[in-house]
C-alpha positions as a printed Julia matrix, in Angstrom:
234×3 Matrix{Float64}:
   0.0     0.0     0.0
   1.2     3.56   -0.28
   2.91    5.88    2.79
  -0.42    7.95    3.17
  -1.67    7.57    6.32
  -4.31    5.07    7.87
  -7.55    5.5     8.97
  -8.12    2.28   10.08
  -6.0    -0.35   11.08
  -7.19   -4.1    12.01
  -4.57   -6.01   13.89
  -4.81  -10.3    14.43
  -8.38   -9.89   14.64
 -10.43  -13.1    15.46
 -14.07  -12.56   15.62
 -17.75  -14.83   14.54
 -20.73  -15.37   16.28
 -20.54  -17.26   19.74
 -18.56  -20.54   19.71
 -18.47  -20.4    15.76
 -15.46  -18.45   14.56
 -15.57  -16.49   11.1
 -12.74  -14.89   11.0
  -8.96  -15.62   11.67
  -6.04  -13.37   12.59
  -6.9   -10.27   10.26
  -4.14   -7.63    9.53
  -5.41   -5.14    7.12
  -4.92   -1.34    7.13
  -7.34    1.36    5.38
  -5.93    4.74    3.97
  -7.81    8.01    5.02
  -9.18    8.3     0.97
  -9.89    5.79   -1.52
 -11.87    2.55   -2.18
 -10.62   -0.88   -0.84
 -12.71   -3.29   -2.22
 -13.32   -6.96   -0.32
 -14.02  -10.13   -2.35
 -14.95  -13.21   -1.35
 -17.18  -16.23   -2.56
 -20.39  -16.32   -0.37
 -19.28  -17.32    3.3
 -15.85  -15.62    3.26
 -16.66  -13.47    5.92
 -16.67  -10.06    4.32
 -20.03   -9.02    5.91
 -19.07  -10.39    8.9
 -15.67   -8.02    8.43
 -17.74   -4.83    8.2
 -19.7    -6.22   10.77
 -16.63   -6.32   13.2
 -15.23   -2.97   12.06
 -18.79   -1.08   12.78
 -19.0    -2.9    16.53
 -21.69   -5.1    15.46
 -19.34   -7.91   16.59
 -17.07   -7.81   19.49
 -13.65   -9.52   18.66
 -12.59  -12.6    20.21
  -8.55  -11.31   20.31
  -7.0    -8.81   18.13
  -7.35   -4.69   17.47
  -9.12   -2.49   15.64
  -8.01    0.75   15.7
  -9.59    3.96   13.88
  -8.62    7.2    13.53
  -5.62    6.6    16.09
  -8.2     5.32   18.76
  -8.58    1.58   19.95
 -12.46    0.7    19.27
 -12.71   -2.39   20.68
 -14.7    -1.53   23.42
 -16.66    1.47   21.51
 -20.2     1.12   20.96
 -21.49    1.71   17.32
 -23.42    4.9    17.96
 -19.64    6.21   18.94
 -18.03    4.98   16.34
 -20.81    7.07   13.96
 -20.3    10.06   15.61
 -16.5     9.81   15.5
 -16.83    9.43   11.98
 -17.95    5.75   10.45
 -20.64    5.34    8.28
 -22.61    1.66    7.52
 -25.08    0.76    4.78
 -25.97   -2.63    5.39
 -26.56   -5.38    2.71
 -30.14   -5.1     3.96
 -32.55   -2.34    3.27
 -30.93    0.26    5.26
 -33.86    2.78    4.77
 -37.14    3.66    6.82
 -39.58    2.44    3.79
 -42.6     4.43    5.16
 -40.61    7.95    5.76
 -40.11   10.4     2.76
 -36.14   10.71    1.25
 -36.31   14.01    3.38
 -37.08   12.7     6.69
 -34.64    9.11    6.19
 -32.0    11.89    5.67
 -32.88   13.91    8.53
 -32.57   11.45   10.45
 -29.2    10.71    9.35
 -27.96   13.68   10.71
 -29.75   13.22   13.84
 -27.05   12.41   16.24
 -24.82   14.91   14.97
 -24.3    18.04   16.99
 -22.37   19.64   13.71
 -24.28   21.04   10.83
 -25.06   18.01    8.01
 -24.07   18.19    4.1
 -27.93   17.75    3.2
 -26.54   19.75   -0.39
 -24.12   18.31   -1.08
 -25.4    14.53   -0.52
 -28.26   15.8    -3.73
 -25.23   16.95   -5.48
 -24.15   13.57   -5.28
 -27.66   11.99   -5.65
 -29.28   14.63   -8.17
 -31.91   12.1    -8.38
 -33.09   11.88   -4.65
 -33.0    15.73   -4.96
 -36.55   14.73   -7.13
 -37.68   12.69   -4.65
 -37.33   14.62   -1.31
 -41.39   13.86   -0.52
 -41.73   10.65   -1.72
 -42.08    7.76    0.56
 -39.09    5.85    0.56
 -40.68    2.36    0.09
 -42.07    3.63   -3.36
 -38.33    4.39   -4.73
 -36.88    1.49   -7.37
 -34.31   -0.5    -5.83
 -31.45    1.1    -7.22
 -32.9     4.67   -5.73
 -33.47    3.12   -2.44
 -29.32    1.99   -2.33
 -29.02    5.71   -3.15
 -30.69    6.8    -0.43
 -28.9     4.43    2.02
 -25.56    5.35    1.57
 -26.93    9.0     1.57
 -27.95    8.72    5.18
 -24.85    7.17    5.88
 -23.14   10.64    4.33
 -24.68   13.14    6.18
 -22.88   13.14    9.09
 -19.78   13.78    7.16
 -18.18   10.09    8.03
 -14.51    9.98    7.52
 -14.66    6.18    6.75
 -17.59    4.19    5.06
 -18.47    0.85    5.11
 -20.35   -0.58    2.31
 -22.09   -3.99    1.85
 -23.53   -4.73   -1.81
 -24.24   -1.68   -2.93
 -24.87   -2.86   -6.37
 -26.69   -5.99   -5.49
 -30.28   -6.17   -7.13
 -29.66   -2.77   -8.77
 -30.3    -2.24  -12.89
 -26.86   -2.12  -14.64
 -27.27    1.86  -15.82
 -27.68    3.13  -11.7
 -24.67    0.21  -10.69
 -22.95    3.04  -12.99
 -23.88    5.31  -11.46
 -23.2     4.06   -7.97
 -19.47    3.76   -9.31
 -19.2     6.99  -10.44
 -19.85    8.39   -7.39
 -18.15    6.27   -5.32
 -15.17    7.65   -7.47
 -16.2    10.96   -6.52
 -16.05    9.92   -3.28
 -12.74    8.42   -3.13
 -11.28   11.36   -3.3
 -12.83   12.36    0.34
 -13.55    9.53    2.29
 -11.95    6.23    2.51
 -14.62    3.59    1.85
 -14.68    0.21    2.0
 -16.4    -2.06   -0.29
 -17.6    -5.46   -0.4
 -18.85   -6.36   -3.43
 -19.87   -9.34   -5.5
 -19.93   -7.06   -9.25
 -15.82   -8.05   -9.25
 -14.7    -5.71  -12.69
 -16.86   -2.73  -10.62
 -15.24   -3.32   -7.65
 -11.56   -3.63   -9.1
 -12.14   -0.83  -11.63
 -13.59    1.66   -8.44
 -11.06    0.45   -6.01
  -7.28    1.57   -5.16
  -6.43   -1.66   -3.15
  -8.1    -4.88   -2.82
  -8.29   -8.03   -0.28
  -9.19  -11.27   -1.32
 -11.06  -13.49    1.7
 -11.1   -17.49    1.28
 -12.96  -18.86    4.56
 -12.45  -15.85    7.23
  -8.41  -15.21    6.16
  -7.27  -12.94    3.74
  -5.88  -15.18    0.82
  -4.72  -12.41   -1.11
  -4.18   -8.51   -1.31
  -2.25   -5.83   -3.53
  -3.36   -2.67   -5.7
  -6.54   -3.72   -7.65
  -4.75   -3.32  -10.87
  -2.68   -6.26   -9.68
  -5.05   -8.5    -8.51
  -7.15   -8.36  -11.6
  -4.47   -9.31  -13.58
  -3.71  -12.35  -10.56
  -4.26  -16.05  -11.86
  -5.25  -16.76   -8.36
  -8.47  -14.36   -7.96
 -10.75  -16.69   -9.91
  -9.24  -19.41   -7.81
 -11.0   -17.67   -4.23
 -13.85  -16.26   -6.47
 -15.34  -19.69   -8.05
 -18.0   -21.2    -6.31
């Protein structure tokens, strides 16, 4: 990876869900802008990953430290408010509140004043659909909105969980577009199943096999690896 500096740092984390153990002794490190992309086969533990990062899941051993601060022992709601931002694989949006009031209450917990503008300057389309409800927004709107709530408290990292998945093909291009855009920012981190998107939007990449990382280097790299379709084949 390059000398910038990291905003997150994961050191021989172990972590799963009671006595059954997903991942295994993860060192990875995030820089403060850019898109790391995660890929995996189903079961690989990627969600589980952003699970562990966003306090979802305690660790069993290991560190994770953001923005200089150990978080193992930080609740979720503070790590939001010290700056990480989630959008679940799941719908992430209140389906019977309009675009304006699932973005409102984005911003909620945030003493400091939110980026409502320039979220819609990212989204031009939600900016259309401020008093709509959100359940009545196509699928690919309704990722929109998700990762819009997520960016109005001005998160210095973001977490992202297949934000493509289930979307039409012309707003997945649009999704990468502006998570070029926000590359330049934020640092985000991406787990995604659309490989070429992922590798084509991301700086660095980590390739999980079974809760360890099996392989890693700059995207361009990897995509050019004989051994990604190996840990990518069902």
């Amino acid at each position: 990876m390059s000398n910038e500096p990291s905003i997150l740092k994961l050191k021989d984390v172990d972590a799963g869900y009671g006595h059954s153990q997903i991942l295994f002794n993860l060192d990875m490190q995030f820089k403060i802008t850019g898109v790391t992309a995660i890929l995996g086969r189903n079961g690989a533990g990627k969600s589980t990953l952003l699970k562990t990062i966003f306090g979802e899941i305690i660790p069993s051993s290991g560190q994770i430290i953001f923005d200089k601060s150990d978080t193992n022992k930080e609740s979720s709601d503070k790590r939001i408010r010290r700056g990480m931002g989630y959008v679940p694989q799941d719908n992430a949006v209140f389906n019977k509140l309009t675009v304006h009031e699932n973005l409102i209450l984005g911003g909620a917990m945030f003493k400091k004043k939110s980026n409502l503008e320039m979220v819609l300057e990212f989204f031009p389309k939600l900016s259309h659909r401020l008093y709509q409800q959100a359940g009545t927004l196509s699928g690919g709107e309704r990722k929109m909105l998700a990762i819009s709530r997520s960016l109005i408290g001005k998160p210095k990292l973001l977490l992202l969980d297949e934000p493509t998945e289930g979307v039409w093909i012309g707003v997945i291009e649009e999704i990468a577009e502006i998570l070029q855009k926000l590359s330049k920012e934020v640092s985000v981190i991406l787990v995604e199943q659309h490989v070429e998107l992922a590798l084509r939007v991301s700086n660095y990449a980590y390739v999980m096999d079974r809760g360890i990382i099996a392989l890693q280097g700059d995207s361009k790299v990897i995509k050019k690896d004989p051994q990604l379709f190996r840990y990518l084949a069902p």
